[in-house]
C-alpha positions as CSV (number, residue, x, y, z in Angstrom):
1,X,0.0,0.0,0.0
2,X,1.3,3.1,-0.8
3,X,1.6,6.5,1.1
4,X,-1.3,8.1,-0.5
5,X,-3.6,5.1,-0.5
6,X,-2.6,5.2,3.1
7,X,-3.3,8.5,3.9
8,X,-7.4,7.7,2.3
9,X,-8.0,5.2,5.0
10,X,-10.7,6.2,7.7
11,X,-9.7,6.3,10.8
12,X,-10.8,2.2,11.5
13,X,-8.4,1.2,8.6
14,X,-5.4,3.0,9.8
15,X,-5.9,1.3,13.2
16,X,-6.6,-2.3,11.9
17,X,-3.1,-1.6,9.4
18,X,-1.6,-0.7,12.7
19,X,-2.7,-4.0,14.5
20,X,-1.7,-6.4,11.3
21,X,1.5,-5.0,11.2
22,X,4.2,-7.8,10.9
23,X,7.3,-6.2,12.7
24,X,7.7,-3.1,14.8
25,X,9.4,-1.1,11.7
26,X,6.1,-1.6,10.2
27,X,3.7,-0.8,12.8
28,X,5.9,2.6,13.4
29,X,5.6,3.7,10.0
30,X,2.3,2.8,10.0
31,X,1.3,5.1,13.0
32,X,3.7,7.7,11.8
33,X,1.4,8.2,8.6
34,X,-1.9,8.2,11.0
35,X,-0.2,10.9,13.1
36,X,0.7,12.7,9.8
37,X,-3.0,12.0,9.0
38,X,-4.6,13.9,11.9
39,X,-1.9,16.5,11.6
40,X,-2.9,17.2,8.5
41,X,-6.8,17.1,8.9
42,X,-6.6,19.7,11.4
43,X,-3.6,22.3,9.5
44,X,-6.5,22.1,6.9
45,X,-9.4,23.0,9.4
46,X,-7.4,25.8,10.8
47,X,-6.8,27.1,7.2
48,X,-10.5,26.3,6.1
49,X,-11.7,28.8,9.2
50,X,-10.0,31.8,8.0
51,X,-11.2,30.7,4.5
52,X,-14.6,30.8,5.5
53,X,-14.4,34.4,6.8
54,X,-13.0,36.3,3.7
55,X,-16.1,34.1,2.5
56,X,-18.4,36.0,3.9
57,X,-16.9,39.0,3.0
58,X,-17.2,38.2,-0.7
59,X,-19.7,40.6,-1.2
60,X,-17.5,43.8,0.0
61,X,-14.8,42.2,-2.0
62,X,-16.6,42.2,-5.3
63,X,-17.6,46.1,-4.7
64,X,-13.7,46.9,-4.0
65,X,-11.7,44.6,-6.0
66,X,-13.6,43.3,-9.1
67,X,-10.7,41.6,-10.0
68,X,-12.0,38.0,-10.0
69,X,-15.3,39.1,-11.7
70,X,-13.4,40.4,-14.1
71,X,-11.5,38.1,-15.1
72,X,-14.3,35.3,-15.4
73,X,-16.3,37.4,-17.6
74,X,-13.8,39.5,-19.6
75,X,-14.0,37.3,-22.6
76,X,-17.7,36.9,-22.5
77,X,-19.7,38.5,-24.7
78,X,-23.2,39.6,-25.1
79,X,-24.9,38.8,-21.3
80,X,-26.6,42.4,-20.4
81,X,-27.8,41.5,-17.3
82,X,-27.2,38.7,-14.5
83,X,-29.5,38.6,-11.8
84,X,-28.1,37.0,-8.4
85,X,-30.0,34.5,-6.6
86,X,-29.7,32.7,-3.4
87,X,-26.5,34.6,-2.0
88,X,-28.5,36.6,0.5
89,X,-26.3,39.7,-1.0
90,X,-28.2,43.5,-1.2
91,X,-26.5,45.2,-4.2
92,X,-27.8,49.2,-3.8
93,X,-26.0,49.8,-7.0
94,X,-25.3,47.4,-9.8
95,X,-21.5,45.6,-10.5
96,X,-20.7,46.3,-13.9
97,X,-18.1,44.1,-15.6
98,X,-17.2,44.2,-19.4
99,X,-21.1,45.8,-20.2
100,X,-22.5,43.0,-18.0
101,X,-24.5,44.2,-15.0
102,X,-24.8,42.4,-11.9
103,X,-27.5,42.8,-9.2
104,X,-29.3,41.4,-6.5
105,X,-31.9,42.6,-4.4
106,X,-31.5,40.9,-1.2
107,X,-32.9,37.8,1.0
108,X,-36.3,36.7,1.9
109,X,-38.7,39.3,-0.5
110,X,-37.0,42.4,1.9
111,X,-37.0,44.4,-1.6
112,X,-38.2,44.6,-5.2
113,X,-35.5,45.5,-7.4
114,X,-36.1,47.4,-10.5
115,X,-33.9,47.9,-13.2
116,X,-34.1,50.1,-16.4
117,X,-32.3,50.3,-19.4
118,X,-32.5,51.8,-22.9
119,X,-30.7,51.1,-26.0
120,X,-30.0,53.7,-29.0
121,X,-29.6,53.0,-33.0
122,X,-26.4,51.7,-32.4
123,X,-27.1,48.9,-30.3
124,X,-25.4,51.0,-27.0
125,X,-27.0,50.0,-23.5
126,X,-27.6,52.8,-21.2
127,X,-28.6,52.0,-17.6
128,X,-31.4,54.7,-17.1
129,X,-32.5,53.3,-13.6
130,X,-31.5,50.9,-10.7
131,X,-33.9,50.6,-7.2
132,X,-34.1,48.6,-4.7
133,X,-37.9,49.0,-3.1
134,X,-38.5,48.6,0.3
135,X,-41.2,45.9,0.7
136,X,-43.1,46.6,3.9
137,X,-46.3,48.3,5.4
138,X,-45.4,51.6,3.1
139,X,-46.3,49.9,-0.2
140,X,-50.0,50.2,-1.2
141,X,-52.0,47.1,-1.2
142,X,-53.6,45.8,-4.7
143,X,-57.0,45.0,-4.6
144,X,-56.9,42.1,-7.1
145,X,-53.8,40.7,-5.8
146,X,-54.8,40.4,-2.5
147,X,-58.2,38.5,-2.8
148,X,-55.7,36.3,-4.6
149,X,-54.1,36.1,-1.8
150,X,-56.7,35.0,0.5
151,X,-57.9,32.5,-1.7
152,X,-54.6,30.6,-1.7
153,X,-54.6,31.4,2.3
154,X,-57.9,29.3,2.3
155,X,-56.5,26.3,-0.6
156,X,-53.7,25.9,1.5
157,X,-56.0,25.8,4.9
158,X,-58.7,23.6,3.1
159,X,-55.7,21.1,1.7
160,X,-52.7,20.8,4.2
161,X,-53.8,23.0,7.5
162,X,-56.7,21.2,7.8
163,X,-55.3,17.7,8.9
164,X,-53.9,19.4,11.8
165,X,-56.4,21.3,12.6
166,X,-55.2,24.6,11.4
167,X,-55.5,27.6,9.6
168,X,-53.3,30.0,8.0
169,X,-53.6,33.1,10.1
170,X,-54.7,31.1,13.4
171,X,-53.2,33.1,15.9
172,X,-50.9,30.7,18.8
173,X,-50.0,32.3,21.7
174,X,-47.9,35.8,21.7
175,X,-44.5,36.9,22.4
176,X,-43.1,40.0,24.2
177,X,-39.8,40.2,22.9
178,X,-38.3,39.4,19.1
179,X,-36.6,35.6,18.5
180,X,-34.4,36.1,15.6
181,X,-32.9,33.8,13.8
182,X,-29.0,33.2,14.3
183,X,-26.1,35.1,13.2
184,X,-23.9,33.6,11.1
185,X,-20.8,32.1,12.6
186,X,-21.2,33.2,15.8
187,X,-20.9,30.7,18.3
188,X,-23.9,31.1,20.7
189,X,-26.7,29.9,22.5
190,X,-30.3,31.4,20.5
191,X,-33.8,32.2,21.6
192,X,-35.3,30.5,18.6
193,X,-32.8,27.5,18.5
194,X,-34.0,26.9,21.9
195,X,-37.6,27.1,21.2
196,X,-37.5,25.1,17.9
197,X,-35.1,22.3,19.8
198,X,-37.7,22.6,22.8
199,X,-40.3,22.1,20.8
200,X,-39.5,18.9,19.5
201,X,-38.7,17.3,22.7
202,X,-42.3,18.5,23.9
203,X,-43.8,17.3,20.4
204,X,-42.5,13.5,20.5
205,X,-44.0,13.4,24.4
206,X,-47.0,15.1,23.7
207,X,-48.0,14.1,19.8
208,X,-46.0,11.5,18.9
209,X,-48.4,8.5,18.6
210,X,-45.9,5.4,19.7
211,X,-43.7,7.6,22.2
212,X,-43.6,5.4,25.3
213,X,-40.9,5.7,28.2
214,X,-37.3,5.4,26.6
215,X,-34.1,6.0,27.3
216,X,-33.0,9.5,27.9
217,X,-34.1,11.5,25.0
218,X,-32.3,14.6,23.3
219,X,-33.7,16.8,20.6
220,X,-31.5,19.2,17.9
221,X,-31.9,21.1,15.3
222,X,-29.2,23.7,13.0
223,X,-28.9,27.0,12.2
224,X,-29.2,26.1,8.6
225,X,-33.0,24.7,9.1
226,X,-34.6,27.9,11.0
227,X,-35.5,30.0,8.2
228,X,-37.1,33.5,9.6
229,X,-37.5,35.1,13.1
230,X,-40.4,35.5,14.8
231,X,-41.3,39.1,15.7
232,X,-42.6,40.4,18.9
233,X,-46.4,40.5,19.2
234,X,-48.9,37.6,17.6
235,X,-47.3,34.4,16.4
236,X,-49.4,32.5,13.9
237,X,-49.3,29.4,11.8
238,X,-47.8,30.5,8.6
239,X,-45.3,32.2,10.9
240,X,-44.5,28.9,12.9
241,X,-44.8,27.3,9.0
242,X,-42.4,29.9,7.8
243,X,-39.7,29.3,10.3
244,X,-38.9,25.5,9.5
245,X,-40.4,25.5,5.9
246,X,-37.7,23.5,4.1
247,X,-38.2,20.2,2.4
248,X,-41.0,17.6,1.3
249,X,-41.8,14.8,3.9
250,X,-42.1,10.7,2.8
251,X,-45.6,11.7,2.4
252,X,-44.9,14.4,-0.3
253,X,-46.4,17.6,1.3
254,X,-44.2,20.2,2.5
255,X,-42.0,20.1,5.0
256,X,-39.4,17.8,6.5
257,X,-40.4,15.3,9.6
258,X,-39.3,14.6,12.6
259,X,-37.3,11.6,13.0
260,X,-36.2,9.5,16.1
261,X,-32.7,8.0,16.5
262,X,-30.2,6.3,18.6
263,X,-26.6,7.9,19.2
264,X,-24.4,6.9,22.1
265,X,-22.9,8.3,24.2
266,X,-19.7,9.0,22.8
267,X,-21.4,9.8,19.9
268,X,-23.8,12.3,21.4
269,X,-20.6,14.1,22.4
270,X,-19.0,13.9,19.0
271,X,-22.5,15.9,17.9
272,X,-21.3,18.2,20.2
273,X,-18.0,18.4,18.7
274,X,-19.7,19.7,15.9
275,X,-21.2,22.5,17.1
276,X,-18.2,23.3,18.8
277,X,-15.5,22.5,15.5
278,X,-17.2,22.6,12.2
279,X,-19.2,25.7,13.0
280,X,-16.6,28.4,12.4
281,X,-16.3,26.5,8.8
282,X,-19.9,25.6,7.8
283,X,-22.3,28.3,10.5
284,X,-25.3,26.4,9.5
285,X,-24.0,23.2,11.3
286,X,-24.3,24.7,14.5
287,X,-26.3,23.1,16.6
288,X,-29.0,23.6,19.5
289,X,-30.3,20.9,22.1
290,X,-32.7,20.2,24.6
291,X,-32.2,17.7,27.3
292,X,-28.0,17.8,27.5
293,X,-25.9,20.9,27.9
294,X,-22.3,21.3,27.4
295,X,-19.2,23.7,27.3
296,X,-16.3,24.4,25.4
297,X,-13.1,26.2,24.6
298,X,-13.0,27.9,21.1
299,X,-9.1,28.1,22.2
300,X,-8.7,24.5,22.0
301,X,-7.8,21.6,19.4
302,X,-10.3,20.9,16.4
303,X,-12.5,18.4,17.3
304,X,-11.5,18.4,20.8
305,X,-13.0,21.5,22.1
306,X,-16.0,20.5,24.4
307,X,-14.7,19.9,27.6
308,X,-17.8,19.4,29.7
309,X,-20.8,17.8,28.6
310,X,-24.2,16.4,30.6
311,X,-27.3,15.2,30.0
312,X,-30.6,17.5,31.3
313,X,-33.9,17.0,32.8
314,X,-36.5,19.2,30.7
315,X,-39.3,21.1,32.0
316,X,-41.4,23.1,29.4
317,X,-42.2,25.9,32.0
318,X,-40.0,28.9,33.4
319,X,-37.3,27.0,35.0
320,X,-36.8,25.0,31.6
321,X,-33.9,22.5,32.8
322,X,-33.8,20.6,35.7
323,X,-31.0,18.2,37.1
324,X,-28.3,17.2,34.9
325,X,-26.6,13.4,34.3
326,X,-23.2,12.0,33.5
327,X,-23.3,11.1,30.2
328,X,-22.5,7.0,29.5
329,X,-20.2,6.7,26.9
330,X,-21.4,3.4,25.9
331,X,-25.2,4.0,26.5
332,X,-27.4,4.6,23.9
333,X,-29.5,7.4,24.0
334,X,-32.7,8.6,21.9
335,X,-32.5,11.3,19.7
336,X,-34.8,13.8,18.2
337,X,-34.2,16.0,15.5
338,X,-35.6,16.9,12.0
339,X,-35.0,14.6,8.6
340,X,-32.3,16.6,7.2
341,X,-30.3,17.4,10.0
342,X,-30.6,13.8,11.0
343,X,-29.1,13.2,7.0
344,X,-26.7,15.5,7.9
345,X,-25.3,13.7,11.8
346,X,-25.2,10.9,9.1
347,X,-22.6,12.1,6.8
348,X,-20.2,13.5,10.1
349,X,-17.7,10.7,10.4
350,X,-16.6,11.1,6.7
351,X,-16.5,14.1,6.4
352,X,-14.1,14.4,9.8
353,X,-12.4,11.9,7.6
354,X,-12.8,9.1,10.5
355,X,-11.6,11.9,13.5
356,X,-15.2,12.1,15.0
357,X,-17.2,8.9,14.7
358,X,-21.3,9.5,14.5
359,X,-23.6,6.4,13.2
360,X,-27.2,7.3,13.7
361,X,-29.0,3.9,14.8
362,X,-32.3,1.7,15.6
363,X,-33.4,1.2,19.4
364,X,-31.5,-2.1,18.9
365,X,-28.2,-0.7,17.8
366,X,-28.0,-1.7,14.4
367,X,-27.4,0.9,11.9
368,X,-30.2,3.2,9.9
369,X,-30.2,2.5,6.4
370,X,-33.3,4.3,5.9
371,X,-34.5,7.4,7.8
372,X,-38.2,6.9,6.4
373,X,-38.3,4.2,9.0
374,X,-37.4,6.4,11.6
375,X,-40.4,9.0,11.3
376,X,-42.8,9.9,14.0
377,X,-46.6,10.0,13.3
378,X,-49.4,11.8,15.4
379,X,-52.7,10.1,16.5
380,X,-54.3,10.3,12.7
381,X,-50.9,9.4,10.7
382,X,-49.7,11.9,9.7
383,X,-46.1,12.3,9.5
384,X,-45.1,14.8,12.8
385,X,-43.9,17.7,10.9
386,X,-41.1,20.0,12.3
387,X,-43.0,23.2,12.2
388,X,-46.1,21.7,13.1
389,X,-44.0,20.7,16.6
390,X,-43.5,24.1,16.8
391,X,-46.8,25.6,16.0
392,X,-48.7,23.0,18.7
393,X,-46.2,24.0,21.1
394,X,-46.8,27.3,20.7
395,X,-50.3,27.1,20.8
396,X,-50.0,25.2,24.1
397,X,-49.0,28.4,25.6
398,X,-52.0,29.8,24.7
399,X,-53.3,33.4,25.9
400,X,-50.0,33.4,28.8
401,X,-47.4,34.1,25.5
402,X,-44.0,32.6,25.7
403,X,-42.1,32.4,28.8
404,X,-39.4,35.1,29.2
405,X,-36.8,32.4,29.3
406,X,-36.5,32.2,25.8
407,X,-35.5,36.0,25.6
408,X,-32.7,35.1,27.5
409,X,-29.5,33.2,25.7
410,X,-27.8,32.0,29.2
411,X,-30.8,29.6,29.3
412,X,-29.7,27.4,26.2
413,X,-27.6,24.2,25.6
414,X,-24.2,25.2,25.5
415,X,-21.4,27.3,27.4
416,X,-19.1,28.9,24.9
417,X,-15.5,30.4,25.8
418,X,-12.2,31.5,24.7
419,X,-10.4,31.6,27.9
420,X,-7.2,30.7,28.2
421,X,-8.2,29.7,32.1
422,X,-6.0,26.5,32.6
423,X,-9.0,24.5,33.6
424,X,-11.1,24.9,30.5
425,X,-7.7,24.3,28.2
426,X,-6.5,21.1,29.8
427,X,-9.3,19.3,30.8
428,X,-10.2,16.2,28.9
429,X,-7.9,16.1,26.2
430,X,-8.6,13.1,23.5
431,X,-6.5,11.3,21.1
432,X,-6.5,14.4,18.6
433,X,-4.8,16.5,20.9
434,X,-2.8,13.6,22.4
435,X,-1.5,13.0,18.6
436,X,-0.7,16.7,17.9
437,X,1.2,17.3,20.8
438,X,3.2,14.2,20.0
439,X,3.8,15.4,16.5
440,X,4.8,19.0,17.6
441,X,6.9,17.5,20.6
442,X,8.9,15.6,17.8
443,X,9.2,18.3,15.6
444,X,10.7,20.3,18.0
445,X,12.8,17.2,19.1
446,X,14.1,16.9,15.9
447,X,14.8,20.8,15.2
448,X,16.8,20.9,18.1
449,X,19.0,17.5,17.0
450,X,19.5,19.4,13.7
451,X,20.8,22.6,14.9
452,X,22.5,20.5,17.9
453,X,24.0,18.8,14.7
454,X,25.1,21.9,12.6
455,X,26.6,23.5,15.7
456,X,29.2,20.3,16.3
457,X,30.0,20.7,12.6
458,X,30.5,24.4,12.7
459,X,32.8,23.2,15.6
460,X,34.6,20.9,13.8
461,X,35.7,23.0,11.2
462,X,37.1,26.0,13.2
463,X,40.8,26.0,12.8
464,X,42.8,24.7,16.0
465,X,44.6,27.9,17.6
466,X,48.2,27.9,17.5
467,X,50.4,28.3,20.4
């Protein structure tokens, strides 16, 4: 086996080459190119961060330094106009590169962009107007449009809302304070991660049709699934709709379901990992939980930076947590979350190429191989929606509103810090850390033979003073 082919092995094929090796020159090459391994999977994570900052700066880029737009469309010819989709980027004036205008007007409908232009007898494009409108309470309603409107309101109602009992504007409970969604990158707990994570814990006791005592049970859900805030005042249906609106269910209606899974222990702390690691890299894997808590160190070792870690009792009132539990590395332990971030726990172990191991399973330990089989139902059979766990636990909360503990970030899952307090830095170091301290110890080791080395040649070749 070569170096390279070597170097692809997960992290159970370097240790099984380790075991079958034939004679200790062997096995200590062998764990040299692991060590190299890890080495090299975290140089490339710490890299990848800072990557992922000028990412989101791209925007500002492009309006300073067009050189990369440039250059991709300097020999293209004849495009007048590209409209940008998807990038969440507000352009208030157009990027023009080689007669090609570029412009976007912004996430989530905030504003209608409207752009002009006119062309003489020569074929010459003249730009003659670029806006960005403001779409909010200031713009006049149409008539025709909305009765429209309301007749969709009562299609969706009479064909989707109504198997839950629903309609469109149905008002839930209230909320005295704004629960926006999260902002990107920054490690933190979040009002409406809490919620939504709450929710889900409260929907699989409360709705779930075969919920029956279990194990311990967590619940998650990502950044990259809550899709608007939830403003202070009335919170309604669509608005509960609006906030986990992504993806079509087993059933083919709209939106993804909730799924039930087994992690264990070690692997519930590996999800943690996550949160904790990949989040500077990829913001919308970050990650919020009901029924554990945990802490780490943003100072400490890719996937090694959770420290402390616990299981929760949750209460769905004021208090909201109760007593915490050592976590059993070898126990399994229920877990709630949404289809596609259950996908996503999935796909963890290769893409931490071996370094954090995370197999989602059935109550009996064996793998999943199909999440379908996994989905929870309600009393009637329908597939237990994500935003319909939010919307019924809203609702439960009736004419009271939302307790003021969701207002309050100190009340969610995780403890985040960049201390360099001893304790928080040297507590529970794994086999990454372990491994790069090993490999920097024998760097250094072998630095100093070198120059150790040099300086007795140096010696050597000084001329011998004579007397």
């Amino acid at each position: 086996m070569t170096f390279y082919q070597e170097l692809q092995l997960n992290q159970a094929g370097s240790k099984a080459l380790i075991k079958a090796s034939k004679s200790k020159k062997e096995k200590y090459r062998h764990i040299a190119v692991y060590l190299f391994k890890i080495l090299l999977t975290v140089a490339f994570c710490t890299a990848y961060e800072q990557c992922a900052y000028y990412a989101d700066q791209m925007v500002a880029y492009l309006e300073e330094n067009r050189n990369l737009v440039e250059e991709t469309l300097k020999d293209v010819d004849g495009i007048d106009v590209i409209v940008s989709g998807h990038t969440h980027s507000t352009l208030a004036e157009p990027l023009v590169v080689n007669d090609t205008y570029i412009v976007s007007s912004g996430p989530y409908c905030q504003n209608l962009g409207s752009l002009t232009f006119s062309w003489d007898d020569g074929g010459e494009k003249r730009l003659l107007d670029y806006r960005l409108i403001p779409i909010d309470e200031t713009v006049a309603e149409n008539p025709e449009i909305a009765g429209l409107v309301e007749q969709w309101k009562d299609m969706v109602g009479e064909t989707y809302l109504a198997r839950y009992g629903l309609t469109y504007d149905e008002v839930l409970t209230r909320s005295d304070y704004d629960l926006n969604t999260p902002a990107s990158a920054v490690q933190e707990n979040n009002g409406l991660g809490t919620l939504v994570s709450d929710a889900f814990l409260w929907a699989d006791r409360t709705l779930n049709a075969a919920y029956a005592d279990s194990p311990h049970t967590v619940s998650v859900t990502a950044d990259g699934v809550l899709r608007a805030n939830l403003p202070a005042g009335d919170l309604t249906v669509a608005m509960a709709f609006d906030v986990l609106s992504m993806g079509v269910g087993e059933d083919g209606t709209s939106g993804f379901p909730l799924v039930a899974v087994y992690l264990t222990g070690k692997e519930l702390k590996a999800a943690m990992e996550v949160d904790a690691s990949v989040t500077p890299i990829m913001p919308a894997a970050q990650l919020y939980m009901s029924g554990a808590k945990y802490a780490f160190n943003t100072k400490r070792m890719f996937f090694n930076r959770v420290y402390d870690a616990a299981l929760t009792d949750v209460t769905f009132d004021e208090s909201g947590t109760g007593n915490a539990y050592e976590i059993d590395d070898n126990a399994l332990y229920r877990v709630v979350t949404g289809m596609y971030s259950a996908q996503m726990l999935g796909t963890v172990k290769s893409k931490s190429m071996g370094l954090l191991s995370l197999e989602p399973k059935q109550a009996n330990g064996t793998p999943v191989t199909d999440f379908a089989d996994c989905i929870l139902y309600d009393a009637n059979g329908n597939e237990l929606k994500e935003w319909y766990a939010l919307a019924a636990y809203l609702e439960q909360f009736g004419e009271d509103g939302l307790p003021d503990r969701y207002a309050d970030p100190a009340n969610g899952c995780k403890q985040v810090s960049d201390s360099f307090a001893p304790g928080q830095l040297l507590a529970g170091w794994n086999g990454i850390t372990w491994a790069v301290l090993g490999i920097v110890l024998l760097i250094l080791t072998l630095i100093l033979l070198l120059i150790r080395s040099l300086r007795r040649r140096i010696q050597r070749k000084k001329p011998t003073p004579v007397n």
